[in-house]
N, C-alpha and C positions, 0 to 999 in steps of 0.2 A: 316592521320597525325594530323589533326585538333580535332578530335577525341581522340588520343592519349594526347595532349598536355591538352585537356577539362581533362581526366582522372588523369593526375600527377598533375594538380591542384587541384582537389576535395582529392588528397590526401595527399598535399601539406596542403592543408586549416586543413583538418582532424588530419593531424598528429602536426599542431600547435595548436590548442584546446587543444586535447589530452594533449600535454605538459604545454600547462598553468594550467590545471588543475590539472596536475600532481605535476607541481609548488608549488600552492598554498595547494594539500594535503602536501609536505614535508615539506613547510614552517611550518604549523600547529606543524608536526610530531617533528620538531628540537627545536619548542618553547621552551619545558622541559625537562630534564633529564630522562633516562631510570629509574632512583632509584624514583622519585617523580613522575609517571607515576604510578610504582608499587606501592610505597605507595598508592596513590590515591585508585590504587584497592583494597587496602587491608581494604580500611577504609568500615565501615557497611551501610553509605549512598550509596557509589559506587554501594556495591555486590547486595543490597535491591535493588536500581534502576534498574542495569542488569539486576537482577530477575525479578522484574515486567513487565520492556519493551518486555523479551522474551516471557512471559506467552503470555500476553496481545494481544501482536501483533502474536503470532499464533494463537488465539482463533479468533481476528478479521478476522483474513486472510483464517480462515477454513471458517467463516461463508460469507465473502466474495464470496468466491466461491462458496459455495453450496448455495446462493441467485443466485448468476451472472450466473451456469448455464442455468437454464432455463429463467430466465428473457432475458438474452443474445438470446437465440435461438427463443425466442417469438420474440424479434424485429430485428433479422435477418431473419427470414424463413414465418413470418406472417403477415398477414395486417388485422389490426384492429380501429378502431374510434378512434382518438386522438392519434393514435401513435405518429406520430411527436412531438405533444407535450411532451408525456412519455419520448422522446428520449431526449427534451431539459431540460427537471424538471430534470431527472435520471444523463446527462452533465453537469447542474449547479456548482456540487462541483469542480469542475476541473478549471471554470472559476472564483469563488469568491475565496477572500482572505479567509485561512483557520481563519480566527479573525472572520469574519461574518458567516462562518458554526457552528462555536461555539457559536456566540449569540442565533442561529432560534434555534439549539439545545435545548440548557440552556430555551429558552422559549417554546419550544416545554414541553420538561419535565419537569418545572419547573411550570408552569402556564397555566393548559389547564388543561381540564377532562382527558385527557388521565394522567397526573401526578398525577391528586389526584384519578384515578380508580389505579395506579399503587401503589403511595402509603395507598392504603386499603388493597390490598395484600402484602405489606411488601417489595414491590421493591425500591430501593432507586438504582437514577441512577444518581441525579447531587452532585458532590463532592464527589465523590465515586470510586474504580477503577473499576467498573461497567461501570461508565461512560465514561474509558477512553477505554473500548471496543469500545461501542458506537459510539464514537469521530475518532477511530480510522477506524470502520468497514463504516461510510460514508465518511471517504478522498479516502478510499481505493475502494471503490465498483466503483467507474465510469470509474476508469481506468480498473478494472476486468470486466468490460459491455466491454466496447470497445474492447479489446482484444479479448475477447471471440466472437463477436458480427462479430471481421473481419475473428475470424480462421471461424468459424460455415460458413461465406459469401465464402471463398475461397473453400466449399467442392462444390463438383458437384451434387446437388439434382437427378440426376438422380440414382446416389447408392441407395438414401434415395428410390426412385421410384418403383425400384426394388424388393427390401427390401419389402414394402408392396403388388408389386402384387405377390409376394410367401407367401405371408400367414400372414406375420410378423405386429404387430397391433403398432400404431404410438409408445409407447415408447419403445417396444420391438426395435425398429427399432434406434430410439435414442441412446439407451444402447451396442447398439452390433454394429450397423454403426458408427451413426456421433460421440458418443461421443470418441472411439478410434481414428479415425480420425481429431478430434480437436487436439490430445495429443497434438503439441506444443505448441499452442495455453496456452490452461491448464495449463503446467506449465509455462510457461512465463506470464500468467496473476497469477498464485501464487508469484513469483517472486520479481515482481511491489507491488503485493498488501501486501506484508512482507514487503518489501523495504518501501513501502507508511506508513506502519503501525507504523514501525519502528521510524519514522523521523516525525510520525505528532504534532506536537507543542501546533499553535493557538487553533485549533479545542478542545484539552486537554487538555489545560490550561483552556479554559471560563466554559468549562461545566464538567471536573473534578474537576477541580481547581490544584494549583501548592503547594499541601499540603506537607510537609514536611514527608519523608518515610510512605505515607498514597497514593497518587497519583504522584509519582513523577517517571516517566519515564526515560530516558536518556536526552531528550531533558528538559526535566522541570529543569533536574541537570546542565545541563550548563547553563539555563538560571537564575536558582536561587542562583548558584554561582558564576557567574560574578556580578549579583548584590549584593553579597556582598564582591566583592575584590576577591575572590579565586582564581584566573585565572588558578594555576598548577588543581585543580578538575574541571574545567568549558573544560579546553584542554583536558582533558583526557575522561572527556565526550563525547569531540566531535571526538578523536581519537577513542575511543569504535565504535560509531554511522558510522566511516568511514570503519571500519574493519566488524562491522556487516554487513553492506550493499554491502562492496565490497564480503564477502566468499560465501552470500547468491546469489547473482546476478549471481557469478563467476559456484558455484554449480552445481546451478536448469541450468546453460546454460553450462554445459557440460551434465547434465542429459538429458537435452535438445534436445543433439547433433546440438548443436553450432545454435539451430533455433529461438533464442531468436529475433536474430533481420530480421529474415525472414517472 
């Protein structure tokens, strides 16, 4: 009974969240009219910014993943000198404000050899939408570590065990065991790391900068039009940014078969 009572609480609590937040998206949603919404999108800042945030944040979110598998599977499945640390450097982003990922950035590539070896080959990556790859593919990568990092911890190594005394050599075994066996994993850390890409701000702002139809993402457009008064284009930004992230989440977690949050 006591059990029982612990359970309609937790979803009790659950299903009041849920509504508040559900609150404060319709509040958003009824700030403006259906006609000034449309306009909004109709206008060439709007569709330019859509366009960019969509490119941008799949290219991040490819390369997210194809870094985070195997990085993932090295600090799940290995032990090596300094991993703990690897595992706290690679968590960093998750813990600082994205305003400080974007300064190391901005001085990573802005002020170091590695900037002026880049730009001698013609790479321009601060103020650029280059940059806002970049900005985007380190908000996004440490939550694609750790997803990935707990599916790969939940397989049972003895598959993997197997797999190699029939003959099968370590990646062969990767490719055809564990990594089918992560699949939920996989796409629930695409996901996040679209979701993450989609919505990252600070990080885009300092080291792409907030250029007018040159780096201007969805988030850059509602921040740079409420600073100057617009609020029907800064809401519709932010109504874009709510509908992208709810269809993408909603999706990848039916593709999923509902193991998003498993």
């Amino acid at each position: 009974m006591a059990s029982l009572k612990f359970s309609t609480l937790c979803i009790i609590i659950a299903l009041i969240v849920s509504l508040i937040l559900f609150s404060a998206f319709i509040a958003l949603l009824v700030m403006i009219s259906p006609s000034d919404f449309i306009r909004s999108l109709e206008t060439k800042e709007m569709q330019y910014s859509l366009k960019l945030t969509i490119t941008t944040s799949l290219i991040s979110t490819f390369l997210a993943v194809i870094i985070g598998i195997p990085v993932a599977y090295a600090l799940a499945r290995k032990d090596f000198p300094g991993k703990n640390l690897v595992k706290t450097i690679l968590d960093l982003p998750m813990a600082m404000p994205e305003i400080v990922l974007g300064i190391t950035l901005l001085l990573l590539f802005g002020h170091t050899p590695l900037a002026q070896f880049l730009s001698m080959i013609g790479v321009k990556i601060v103020f650029s939408p280059l940059g806002i790859i970049v900005a985007q593919l380190f908000s996004a990568l440490p939550y694609t570590l750790r997803i990935l990092s707990s599916s790969y911890e939940t397989i049972n190594p003895r598959y993997e065990l197997v797999s190699r005394s029939l003959g099968y050599g370590e990646l062969e075994t990767f490719v055809k065991i564990t990594l089918p066996l992560s699949k939920a994993g996989l796409i629930a850390s695409t996901a996040v790391a679209f979701a993450r890409s989609v919505g990252a701000f600070g990080a885009v702002l300092i080291l792409a900068g907030g250029v007018y139809m040159v780096t201007e993402t969805l988030p850059i457009t509602l921040y740079l039009n409420i600073s100057y008064g617009n609020l029907s284009m800064a809401i519709s930004a932010g109504i874009l940014l709510i509908i992208v992230s709810f269809i993408t989440i909603f999706i990848i977690e039916k593709m999923g078969g509902g193991k998003l949050w498993r």
